[in-house]
PyMOL commands that place a pseudoatom at each C-alpha (Angstrom):
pseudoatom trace, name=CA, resn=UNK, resi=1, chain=A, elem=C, hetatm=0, pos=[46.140, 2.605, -33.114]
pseudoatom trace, name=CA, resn=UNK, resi=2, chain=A, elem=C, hetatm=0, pos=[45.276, -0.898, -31.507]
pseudoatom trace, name=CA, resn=UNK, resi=3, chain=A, elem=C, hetatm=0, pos=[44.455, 1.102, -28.327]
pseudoatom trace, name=CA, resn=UNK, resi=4, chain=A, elem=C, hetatm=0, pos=[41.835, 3.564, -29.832]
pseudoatom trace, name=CA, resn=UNK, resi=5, chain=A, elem=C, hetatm=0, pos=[40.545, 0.486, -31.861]
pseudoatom trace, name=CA, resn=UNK, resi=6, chain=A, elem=C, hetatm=0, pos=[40.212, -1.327, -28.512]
pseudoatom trace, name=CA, resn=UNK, resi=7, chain=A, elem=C, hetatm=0, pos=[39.027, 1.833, -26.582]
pseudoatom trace, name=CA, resn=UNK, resi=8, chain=A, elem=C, hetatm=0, pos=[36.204, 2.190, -29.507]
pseudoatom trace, name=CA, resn=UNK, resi=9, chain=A, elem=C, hetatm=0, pos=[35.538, -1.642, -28.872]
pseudoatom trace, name=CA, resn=UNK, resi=10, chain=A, elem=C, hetatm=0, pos=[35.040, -1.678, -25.345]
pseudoatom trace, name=CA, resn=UNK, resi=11, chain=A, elem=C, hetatm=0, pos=[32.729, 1.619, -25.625]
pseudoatom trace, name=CA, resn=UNK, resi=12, chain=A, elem=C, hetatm=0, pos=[30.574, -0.173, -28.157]
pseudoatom trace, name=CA, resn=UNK, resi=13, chain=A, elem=C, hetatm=0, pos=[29.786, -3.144, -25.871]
pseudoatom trace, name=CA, resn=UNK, resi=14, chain=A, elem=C, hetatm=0, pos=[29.632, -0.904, -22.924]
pseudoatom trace, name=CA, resn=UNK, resi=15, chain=A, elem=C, hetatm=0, pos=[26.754, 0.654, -24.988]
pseudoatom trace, name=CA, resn=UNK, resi=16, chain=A, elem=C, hetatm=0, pos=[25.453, -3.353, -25.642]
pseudoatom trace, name=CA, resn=UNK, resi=17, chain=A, elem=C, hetatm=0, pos=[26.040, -4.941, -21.991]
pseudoatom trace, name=CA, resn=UNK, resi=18, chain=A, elem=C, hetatm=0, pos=[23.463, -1.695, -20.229]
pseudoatom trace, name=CA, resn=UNK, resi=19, chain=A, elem=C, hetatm=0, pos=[20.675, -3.349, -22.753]
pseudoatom trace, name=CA, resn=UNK, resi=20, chain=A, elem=C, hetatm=0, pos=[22.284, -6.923, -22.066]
pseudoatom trace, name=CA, resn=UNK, resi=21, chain=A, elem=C, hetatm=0, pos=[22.133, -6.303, -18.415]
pseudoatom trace, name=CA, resn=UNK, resi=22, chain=A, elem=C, hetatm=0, pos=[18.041, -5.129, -18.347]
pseudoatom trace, name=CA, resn=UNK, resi=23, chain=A, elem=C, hetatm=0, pos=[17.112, -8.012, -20.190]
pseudoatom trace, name=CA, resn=UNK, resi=24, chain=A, elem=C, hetatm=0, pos=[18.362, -10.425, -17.510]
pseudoatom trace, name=CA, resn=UNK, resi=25, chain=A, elem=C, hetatm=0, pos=[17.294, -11.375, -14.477]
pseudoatom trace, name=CA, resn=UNK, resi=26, chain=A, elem=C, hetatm=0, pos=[18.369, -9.953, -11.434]
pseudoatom trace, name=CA, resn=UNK, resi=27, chain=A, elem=C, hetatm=0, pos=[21.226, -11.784, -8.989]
pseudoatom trace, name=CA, resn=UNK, resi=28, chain=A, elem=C, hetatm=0, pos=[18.990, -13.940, -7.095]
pseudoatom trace, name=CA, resn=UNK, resi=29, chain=A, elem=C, hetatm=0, pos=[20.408, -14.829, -3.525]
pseudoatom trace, name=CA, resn=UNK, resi=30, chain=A, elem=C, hetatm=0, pos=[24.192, -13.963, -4.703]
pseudoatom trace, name=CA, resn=UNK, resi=31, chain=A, elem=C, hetatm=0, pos=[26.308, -11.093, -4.040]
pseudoatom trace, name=CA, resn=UNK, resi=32, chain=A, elem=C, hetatm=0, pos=[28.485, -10.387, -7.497]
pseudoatom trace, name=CA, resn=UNK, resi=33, chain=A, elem=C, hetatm=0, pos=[32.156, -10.446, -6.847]
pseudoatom trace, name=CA, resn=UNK, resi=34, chain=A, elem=C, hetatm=0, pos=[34.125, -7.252, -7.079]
pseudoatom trace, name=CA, resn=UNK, resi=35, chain=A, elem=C, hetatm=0, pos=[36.767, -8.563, -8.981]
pseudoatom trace, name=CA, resn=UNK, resi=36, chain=A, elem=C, hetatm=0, pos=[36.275, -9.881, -12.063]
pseudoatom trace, name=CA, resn=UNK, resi=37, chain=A, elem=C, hetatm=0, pos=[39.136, -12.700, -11.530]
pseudoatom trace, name=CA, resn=UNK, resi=38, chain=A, elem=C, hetatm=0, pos=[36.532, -13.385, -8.386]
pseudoatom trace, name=CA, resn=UNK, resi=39, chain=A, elem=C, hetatm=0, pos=[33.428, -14.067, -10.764]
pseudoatom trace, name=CA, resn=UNK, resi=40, chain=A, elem=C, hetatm=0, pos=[35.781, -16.492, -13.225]
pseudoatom trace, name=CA, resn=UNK, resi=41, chain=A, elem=C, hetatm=0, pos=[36.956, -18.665, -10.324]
pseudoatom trace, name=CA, resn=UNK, resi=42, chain=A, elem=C, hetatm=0, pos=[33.292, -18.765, -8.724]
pseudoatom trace, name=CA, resn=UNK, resi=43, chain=A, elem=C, hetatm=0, pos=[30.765, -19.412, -10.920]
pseudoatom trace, name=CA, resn=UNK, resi=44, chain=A, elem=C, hetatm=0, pos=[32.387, -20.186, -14.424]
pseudoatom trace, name=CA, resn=UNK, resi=45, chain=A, elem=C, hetatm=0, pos=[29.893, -17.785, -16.240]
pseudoatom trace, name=CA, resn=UNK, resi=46, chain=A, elem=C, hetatm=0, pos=[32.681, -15.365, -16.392]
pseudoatom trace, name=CA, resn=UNK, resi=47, chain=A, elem=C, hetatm=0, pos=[34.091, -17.293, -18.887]
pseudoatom trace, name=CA, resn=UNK, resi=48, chain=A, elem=C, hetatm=0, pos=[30.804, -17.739, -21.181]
pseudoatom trace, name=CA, resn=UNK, resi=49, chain=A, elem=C, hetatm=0, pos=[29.936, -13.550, -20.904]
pseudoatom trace, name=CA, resn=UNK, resi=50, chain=A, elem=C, hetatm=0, pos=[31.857, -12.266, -23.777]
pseudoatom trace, name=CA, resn=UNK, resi=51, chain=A, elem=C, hetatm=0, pos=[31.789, -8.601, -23.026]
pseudoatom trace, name=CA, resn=UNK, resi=52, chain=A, elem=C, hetatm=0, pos=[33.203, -9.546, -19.777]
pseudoatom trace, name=CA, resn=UNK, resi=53, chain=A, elem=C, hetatm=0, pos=[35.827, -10.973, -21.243]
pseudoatom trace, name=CA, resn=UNK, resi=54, chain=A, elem=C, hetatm=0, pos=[36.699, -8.411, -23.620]
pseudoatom trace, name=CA, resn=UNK, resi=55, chain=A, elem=C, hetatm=0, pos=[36.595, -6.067, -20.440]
pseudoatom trace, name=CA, resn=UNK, resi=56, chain=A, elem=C, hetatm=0, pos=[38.825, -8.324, -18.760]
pseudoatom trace, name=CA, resn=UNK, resi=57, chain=A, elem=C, hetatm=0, pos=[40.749, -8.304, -21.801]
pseudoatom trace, name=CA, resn=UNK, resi=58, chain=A, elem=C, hetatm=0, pos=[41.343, -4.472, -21.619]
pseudoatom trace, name=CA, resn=UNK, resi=59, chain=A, elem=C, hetatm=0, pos=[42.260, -4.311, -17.601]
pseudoatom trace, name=CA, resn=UNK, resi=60, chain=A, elem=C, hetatm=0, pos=[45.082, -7.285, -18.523]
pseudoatom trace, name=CA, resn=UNK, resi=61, chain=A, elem=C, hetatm=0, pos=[46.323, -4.866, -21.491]
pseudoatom trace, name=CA, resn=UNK, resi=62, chain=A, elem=C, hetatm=0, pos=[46.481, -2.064, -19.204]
pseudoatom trace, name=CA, resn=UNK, resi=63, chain=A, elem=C, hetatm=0, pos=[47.858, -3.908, -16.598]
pseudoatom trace, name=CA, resn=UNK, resi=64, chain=A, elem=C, hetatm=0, pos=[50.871, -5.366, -18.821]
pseudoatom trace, name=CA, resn=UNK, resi=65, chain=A, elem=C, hetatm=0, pos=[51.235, -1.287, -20.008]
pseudoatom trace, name=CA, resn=UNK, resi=66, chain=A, elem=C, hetatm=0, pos=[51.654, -0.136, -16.801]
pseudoatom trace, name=CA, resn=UNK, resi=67, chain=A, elem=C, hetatm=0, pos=[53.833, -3.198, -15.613]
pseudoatom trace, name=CA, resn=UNK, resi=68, chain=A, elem=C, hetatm=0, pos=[56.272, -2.039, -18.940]
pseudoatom trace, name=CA, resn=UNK, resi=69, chain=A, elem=C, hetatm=0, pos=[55.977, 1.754, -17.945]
pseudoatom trace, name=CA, resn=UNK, resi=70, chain=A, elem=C, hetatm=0, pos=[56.500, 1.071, -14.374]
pseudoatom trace, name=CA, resn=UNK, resi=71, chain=A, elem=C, hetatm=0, pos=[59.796, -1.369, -15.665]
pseudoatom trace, name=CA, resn=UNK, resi=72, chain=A, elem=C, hetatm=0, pos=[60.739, 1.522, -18.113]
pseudoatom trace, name=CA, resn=UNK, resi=73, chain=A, elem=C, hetatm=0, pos=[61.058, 4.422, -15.567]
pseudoatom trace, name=CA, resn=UNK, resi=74, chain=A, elem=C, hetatm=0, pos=[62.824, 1.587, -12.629]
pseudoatom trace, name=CA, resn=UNK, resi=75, chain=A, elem=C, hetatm=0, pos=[65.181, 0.926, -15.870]
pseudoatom trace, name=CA, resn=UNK, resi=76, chain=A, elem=C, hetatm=0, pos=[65.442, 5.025, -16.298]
pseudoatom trace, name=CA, resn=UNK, resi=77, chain=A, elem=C, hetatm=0, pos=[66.121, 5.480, -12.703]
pseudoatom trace, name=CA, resn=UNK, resi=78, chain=A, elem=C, hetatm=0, pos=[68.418, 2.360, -12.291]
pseudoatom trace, name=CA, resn=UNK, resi=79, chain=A, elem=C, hetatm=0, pos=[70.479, 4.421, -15.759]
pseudoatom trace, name=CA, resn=UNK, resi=80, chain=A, elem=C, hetatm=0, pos=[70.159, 7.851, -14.188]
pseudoatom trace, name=CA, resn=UNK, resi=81, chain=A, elem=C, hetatm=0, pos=[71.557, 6.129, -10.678]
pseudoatom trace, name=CA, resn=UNK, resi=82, chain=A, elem=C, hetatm=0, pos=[74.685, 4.677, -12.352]
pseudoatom trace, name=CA, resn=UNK, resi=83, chain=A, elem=C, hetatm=0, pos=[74.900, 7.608, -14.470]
pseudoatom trace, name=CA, resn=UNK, resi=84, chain=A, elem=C, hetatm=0, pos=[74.987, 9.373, -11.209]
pseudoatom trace, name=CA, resn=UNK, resi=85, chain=A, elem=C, hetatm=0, pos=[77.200, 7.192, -9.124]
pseudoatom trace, name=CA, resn=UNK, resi=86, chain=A, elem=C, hetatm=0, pos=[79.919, 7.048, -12.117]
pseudoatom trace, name=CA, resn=UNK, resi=87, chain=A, elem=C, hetatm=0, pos=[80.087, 10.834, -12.197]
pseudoatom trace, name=CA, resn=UNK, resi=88, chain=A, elem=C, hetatm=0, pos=[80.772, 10.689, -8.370]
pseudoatom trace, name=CA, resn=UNK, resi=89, chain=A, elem=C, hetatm=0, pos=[83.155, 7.966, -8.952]
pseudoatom trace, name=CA, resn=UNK, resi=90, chain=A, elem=C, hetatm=0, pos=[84.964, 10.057, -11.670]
pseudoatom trace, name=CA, resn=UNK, resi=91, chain=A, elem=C, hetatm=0, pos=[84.492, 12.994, -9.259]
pseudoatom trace, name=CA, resn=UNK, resi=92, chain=A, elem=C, hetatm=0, pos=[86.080, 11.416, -6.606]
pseudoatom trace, name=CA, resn=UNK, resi=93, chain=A, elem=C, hetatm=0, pos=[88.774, 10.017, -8.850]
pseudoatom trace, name=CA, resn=UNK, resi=94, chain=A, elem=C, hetatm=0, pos=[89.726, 13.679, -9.982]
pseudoatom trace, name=CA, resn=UNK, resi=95, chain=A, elem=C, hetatm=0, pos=[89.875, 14.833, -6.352]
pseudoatom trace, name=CA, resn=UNK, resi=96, chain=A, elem=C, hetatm=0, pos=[91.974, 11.993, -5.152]
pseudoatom trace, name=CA, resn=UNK, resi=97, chain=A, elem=C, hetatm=0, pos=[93.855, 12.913, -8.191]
pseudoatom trace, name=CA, resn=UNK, resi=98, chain=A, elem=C, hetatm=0, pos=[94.353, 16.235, -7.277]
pseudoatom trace, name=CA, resn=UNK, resi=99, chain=A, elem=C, hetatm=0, pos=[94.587, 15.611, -3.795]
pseudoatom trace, name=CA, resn=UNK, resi=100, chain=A, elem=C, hetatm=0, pos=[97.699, 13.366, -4.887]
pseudoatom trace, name=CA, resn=UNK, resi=101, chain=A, elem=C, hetatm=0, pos=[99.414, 15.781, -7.007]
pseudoatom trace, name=CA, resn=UNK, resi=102, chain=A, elem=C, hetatm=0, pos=[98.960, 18.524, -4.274]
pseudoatom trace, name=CA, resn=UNK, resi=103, chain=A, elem=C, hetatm=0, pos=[100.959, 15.944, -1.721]
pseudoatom trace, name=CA, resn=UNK, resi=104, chain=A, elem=C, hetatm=0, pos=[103.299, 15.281, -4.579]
pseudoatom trace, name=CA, resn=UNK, resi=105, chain=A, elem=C, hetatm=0, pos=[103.912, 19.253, -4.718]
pseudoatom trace, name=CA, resn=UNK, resi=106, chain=A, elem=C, hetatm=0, pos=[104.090, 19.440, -1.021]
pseudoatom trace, name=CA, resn=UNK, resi=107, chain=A, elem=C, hetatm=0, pos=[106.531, 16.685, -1.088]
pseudoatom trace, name=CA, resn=UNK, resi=108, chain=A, elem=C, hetatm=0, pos=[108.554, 18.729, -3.422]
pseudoatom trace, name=CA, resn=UNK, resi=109, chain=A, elem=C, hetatm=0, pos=[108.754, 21.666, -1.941]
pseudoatom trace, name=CA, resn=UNK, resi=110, chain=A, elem=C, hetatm=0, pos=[109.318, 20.452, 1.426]
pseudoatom trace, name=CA, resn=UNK, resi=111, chain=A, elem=C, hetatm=0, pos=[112.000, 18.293, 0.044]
pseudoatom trace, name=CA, resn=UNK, resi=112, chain=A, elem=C, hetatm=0, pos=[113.299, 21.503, -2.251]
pseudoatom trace, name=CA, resn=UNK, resi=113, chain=A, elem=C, hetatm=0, pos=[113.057, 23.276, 1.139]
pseudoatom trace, name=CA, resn=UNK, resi=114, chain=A, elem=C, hetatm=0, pos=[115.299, 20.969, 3.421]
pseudoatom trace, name=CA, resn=UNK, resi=115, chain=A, elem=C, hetatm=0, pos=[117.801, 20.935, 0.105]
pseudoatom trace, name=CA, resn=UNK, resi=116, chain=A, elem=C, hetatm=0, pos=[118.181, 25.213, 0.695]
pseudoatom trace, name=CA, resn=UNK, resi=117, chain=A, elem=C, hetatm=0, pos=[117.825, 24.853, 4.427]
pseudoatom trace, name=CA, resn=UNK, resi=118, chain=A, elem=C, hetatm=0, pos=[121.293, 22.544, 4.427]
pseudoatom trace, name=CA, resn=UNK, resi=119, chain=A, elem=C, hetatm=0, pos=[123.272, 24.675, 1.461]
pseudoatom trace, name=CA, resn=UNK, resi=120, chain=A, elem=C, hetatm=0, pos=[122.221, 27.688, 4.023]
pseudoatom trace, name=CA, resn=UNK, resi=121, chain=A, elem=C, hetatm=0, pos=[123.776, 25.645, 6.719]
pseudoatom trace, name=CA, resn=UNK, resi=122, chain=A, elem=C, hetatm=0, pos=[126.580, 24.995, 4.756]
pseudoatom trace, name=CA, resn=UNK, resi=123, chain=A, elem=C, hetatm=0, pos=[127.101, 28.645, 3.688]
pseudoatom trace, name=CA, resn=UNK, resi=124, chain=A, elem=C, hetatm=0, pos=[126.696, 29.863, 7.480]
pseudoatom trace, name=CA, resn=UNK, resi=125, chain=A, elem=C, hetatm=0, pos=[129.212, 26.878, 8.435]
pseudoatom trace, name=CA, resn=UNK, resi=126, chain=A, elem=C, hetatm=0, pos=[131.664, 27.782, 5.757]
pseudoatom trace, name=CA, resn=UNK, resi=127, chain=A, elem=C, hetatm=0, pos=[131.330, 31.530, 6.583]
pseudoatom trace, name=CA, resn=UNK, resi=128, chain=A, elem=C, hetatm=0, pos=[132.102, 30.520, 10.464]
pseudoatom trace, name=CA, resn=UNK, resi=129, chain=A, elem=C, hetatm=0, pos=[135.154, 28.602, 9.561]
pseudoatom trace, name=CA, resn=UNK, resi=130, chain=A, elem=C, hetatm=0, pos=[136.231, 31.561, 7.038]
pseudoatom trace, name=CA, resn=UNK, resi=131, chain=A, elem=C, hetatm=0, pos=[135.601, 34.108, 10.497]
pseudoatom trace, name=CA, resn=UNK, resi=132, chain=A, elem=C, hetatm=0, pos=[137.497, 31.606, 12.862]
pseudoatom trace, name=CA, resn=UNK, resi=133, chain=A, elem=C, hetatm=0, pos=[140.392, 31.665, 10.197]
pseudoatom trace, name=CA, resn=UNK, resi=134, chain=A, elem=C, hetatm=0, pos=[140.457, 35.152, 9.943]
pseudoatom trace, name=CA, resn=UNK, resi=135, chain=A, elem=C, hetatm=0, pos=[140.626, 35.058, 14.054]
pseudoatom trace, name=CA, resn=UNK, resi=136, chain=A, elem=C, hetatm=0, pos=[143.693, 32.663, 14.052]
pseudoatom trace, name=CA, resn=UNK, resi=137, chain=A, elem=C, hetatm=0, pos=[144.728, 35.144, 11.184]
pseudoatom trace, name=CA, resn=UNK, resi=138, chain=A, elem=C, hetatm=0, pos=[144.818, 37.904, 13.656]
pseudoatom trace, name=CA, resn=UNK, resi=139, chain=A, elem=C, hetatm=0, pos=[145.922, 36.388, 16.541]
pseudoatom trace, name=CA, resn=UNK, resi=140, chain=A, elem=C, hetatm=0, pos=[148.730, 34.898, 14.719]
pseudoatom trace, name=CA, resn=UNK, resi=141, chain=A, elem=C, hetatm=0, pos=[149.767, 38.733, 13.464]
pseudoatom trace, name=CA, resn=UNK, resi=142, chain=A, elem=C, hetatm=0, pos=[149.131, 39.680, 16.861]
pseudoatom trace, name=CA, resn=UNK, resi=143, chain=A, elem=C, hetatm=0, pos=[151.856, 36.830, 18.058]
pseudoatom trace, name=CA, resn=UNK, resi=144, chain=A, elem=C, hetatm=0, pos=[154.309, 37.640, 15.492]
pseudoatom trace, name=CA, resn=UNK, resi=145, chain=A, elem=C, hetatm=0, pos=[154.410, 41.150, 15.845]
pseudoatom trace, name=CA, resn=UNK, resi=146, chain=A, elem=C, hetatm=0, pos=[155.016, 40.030, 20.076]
pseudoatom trace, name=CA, resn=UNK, resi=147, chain=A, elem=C, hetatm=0, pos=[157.635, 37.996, 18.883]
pseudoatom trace, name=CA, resn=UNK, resi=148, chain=A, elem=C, hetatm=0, pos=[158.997, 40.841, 16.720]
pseudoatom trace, name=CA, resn=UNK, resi=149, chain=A, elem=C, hetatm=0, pos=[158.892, 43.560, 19.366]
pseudoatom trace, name=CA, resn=UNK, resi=150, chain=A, elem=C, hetatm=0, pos=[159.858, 40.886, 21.886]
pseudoatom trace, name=CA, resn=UNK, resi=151, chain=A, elem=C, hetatm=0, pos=[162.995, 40.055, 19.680]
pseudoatom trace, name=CA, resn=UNK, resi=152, chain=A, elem=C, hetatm=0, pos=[163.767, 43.599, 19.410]
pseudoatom trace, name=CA, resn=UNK, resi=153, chain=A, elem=C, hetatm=0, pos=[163.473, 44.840, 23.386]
pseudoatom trace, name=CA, resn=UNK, resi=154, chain=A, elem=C, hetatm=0, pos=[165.914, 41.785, 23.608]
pseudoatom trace, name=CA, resn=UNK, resi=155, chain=A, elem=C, hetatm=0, pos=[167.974, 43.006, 20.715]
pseudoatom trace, name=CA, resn=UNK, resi=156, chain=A, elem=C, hetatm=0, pos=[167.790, 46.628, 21.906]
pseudoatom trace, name=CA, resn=UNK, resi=157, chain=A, elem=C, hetatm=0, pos=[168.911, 45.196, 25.543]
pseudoatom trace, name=CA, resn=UNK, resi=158, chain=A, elem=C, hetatm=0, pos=[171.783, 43.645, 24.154]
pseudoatom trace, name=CA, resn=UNK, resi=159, chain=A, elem=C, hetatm=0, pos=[172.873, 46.419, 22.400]
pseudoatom trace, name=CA, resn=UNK, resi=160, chain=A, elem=C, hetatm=0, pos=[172.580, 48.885, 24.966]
pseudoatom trace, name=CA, resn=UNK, resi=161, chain=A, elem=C, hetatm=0, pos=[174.303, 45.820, 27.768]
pseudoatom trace, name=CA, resn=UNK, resi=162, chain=A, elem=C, hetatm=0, pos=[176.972, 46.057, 24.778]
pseudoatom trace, name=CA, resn=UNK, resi=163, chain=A, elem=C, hetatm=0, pos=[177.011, 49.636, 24.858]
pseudoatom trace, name=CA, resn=UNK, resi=164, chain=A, elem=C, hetatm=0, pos=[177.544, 49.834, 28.551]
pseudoatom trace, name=CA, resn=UNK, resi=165, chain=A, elem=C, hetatm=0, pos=[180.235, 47.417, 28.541]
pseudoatom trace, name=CA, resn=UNK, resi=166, chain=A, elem=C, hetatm=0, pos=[182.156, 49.057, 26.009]
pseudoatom trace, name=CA, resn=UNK, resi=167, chain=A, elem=C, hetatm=0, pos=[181.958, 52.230, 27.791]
pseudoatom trace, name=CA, resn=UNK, resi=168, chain=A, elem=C, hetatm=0, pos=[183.081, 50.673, 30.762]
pseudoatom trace, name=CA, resn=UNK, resi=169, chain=A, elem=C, hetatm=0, pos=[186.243, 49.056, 29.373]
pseudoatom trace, name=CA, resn=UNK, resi=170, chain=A, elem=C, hetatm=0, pos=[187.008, 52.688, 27.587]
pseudoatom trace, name=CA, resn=UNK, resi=171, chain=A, elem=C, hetatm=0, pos=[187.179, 53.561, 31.105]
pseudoatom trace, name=CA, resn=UNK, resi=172, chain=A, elem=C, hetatm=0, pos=[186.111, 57.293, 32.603]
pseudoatom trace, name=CA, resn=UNK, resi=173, chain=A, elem=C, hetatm=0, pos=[188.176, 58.938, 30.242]
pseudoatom trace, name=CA, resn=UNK, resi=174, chain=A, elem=C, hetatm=0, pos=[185.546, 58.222, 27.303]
pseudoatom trace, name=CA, resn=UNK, resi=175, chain=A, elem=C, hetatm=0, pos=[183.035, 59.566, 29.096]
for i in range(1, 175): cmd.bond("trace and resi %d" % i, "trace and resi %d" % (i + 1))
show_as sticks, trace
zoom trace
């Protein structure tokens, strides 16, 4: 509302300063300054000319707008840029979480893999002493039944050296 008041303002004593400006005198000898900052330092007149200082007036208001718009958006884009780096902070968070729990998991299996890797070697360890006993088993059979066969040749010998002594003392007649 102040705006369109001042906007309605400045349009009326644009209207005033045309008929303001043909009733005075040309510049005589003096180049006016661009800037109206440039005509309040020189000459001091810039100061007595109401209508440039209402003019004036409306470039400083529209400066200190765009000063507050221009700190507005950097304050927008400084929100949007931590908004922005704390998602890729929580991003990065939730893949070095997951990255963590997929070592964890890799820890586990490896470890539950070395625990079934030594019960195998147990199991094939146990099932090579259980084939060596069976050998000694065997071989031990084997020996026995040599002693046994062995005992019995001898036996058998003895019986048939007994044999063939007692038919020699019964002399030729027993034959």
């Amino acid at each position: 509302m102040k705006k369109l008041l001042l906007v309605a303002a400045v349009l009326a004593a644009a209207g005033c300063s045309t008929a303001a400006q043909q009733t005075q005198p040309p510049y005589q000898g003096q180049v006016p300054p661009d800037y109206p900052a440039q005509q309040a330092a020189g000459t001091g007149s810039y100061a007595l000319d109401p209508m440039q200082a209402q003019i004036e007036n409306v470039r400083r208001n529209y400066e200190e707008v765009r000063i507050k718009a221009q700190h507005e958006l950097d304050v927008r884009k400084a929100a949007e840029a931590r908004k922005a780096q704390a998602e890729s902070e929580a991003r990065a968070r939730a893949e070095a979480s997951k990255a963590a729990e997929r070592r964890a998991a890799a820890r586990e299996r490896a470890r539950k893999q070395q625990r079934d890797e030594k019960y195998e070697d147990e199991q094939r360890a146990l099932d090579l002493e259980l084939k060596r006993l069976e050998v000694r088993k065997a071989q031990s059979a084997v020996k026995v039944q040599e002693a046994v066969d062995n005992r019995k040749a001898e036996r058998a010998n003895e019986l048939v050296d007994v044999y063939i002594e007692n038919q020699r003392g019964a002399g030729p007649s027993a034959r």
